[in-house]
N, C-alpha and C positions, 0 to 999 in steps of 0.2 A: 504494500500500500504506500503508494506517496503520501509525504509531507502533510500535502492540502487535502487529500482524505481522510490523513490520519483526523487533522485537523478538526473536518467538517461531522464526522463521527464522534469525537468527543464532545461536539459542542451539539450534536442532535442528543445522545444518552445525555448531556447537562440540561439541554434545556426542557426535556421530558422527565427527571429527577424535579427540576425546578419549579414545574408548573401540574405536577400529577397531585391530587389532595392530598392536603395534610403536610405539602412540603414544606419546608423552613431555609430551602437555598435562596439565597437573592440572585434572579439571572441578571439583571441590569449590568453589573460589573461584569459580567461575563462576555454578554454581549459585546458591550464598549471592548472589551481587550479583541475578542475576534472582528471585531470590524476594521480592525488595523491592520490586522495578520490577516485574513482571509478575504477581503475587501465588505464593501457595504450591503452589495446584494447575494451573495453566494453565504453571507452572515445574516443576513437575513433572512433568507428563504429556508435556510437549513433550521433556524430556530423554531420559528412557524412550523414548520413539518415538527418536532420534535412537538410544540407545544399543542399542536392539532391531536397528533397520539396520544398525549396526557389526556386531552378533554375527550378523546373518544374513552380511552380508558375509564373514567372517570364516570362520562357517561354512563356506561354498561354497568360499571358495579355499582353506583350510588342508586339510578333510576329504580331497578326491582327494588332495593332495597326501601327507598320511600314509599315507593308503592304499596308494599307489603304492611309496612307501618301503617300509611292512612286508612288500607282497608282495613285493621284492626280498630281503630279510631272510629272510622266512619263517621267525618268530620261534619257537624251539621251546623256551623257556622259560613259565614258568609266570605267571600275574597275581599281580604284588605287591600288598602290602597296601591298599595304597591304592586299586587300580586293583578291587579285592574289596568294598574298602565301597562306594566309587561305585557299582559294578555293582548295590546295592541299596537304595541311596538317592540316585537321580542328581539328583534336578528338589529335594529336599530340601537335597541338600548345594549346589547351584547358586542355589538361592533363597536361602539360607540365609548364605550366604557374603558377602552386601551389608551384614550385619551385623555382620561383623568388621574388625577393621584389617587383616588379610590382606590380599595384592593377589589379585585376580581370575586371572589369567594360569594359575595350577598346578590351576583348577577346568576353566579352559574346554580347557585339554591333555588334562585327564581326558576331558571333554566330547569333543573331537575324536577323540583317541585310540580310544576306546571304539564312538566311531561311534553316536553317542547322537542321536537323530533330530533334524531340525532346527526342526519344528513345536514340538518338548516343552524344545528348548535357548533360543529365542526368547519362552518365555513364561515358564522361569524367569528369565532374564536380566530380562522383565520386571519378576517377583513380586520380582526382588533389586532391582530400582534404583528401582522407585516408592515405596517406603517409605523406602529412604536418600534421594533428593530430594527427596521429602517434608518431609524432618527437615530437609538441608540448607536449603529454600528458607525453611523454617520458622523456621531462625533468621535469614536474612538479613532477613526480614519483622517478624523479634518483636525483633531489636538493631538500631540503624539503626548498620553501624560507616562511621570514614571509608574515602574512595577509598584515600589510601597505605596502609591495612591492610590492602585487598585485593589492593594489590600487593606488595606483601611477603609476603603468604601465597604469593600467585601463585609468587616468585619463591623462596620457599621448596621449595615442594612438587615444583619445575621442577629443582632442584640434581640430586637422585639419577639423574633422567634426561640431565644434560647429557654422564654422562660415555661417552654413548653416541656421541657427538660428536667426544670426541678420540680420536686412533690410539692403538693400542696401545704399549706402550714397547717398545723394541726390544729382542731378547734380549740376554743377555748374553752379553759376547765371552768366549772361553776362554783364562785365564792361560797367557801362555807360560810356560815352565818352563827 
């Protein structure tokens, strides 16, 4: 395998690690560093493809699994607001949502939730993440920054995730009296 295979291969398994539920990798940093070395569209397109496989995956197990849940529920309240607008702008508000600082997570629950096809949730997820690594690879190509500032971003971006990491604290005992 050449160089830029090897390349484009570790940064498809990163950016599928990164974007499959429950992960805790920040691709941002990753992104940026392969858009310098791999150029901006070959880092781009390869990321997309990896983050499209997370969300198919992702798809496939979470979907029965809600399912199965609400038909035990058998929910007899009504769609909140939120679950109202999605209903009529899913692939917009999905697409759409790569554009913000928001995290991903509260669109694809809509997505799963709603049972929103998985042909039409794979292709937004695409139209959201080729334009953000886009931009990403874009500037790791147009500022050449050093190594320690991509690890320090790294290890930046890593904090809010780690503290999925530690146990919870223990409750609190109850004052004798």
């Amino acid at each position: 395998m050449t160089h830029g295979a090897t390349s484009a291969a570790l940064l498809f398994g990163y950016a599928f690690l990164s974007n499959v539920a429950l992960a805790f990798l920040p691709h941002e940093p990753v992104v940026i560093w392969y858009g310098a070395r791999l150029g901006v569209w070959p880092t781009s397109l390869v990321a997309t493809a990896g983050t499209v496989l997370a969300a198919l995956v992702d798809h496939r197990v979470f979907v029965p699994l809600i399912e199965r849940i609400a038909a035990r529920r058998a929910r007899v309240r009504g769609a909140t607001w939120p679950e109202r607008v999605f209903a009529r702008f899913p692939f917009a508000i999905l697409a759409l949502s790569g554009l913000t600082p928001l995290p991903f997570f509260p669109f694809k629950a809509l997505a799963f939730t709603t049972g929103y096809p998985i042909t039409r949730y794979a292709g937004a997820v695409a139209a959201r993440s080729l334009p953000r690594y886009a931009l990403l690879a874009w500037l790791g190509a147009a500022v050449r920054l050093p190594a320690w500032l991509f690890a320090a971003l790294f290890a930046l971006l890593l904090i809010p995730s780690l503290r999925m990491l530690w146990p919870p604290p223990p409750p609190p005992t109850p004052a004798a009296s």
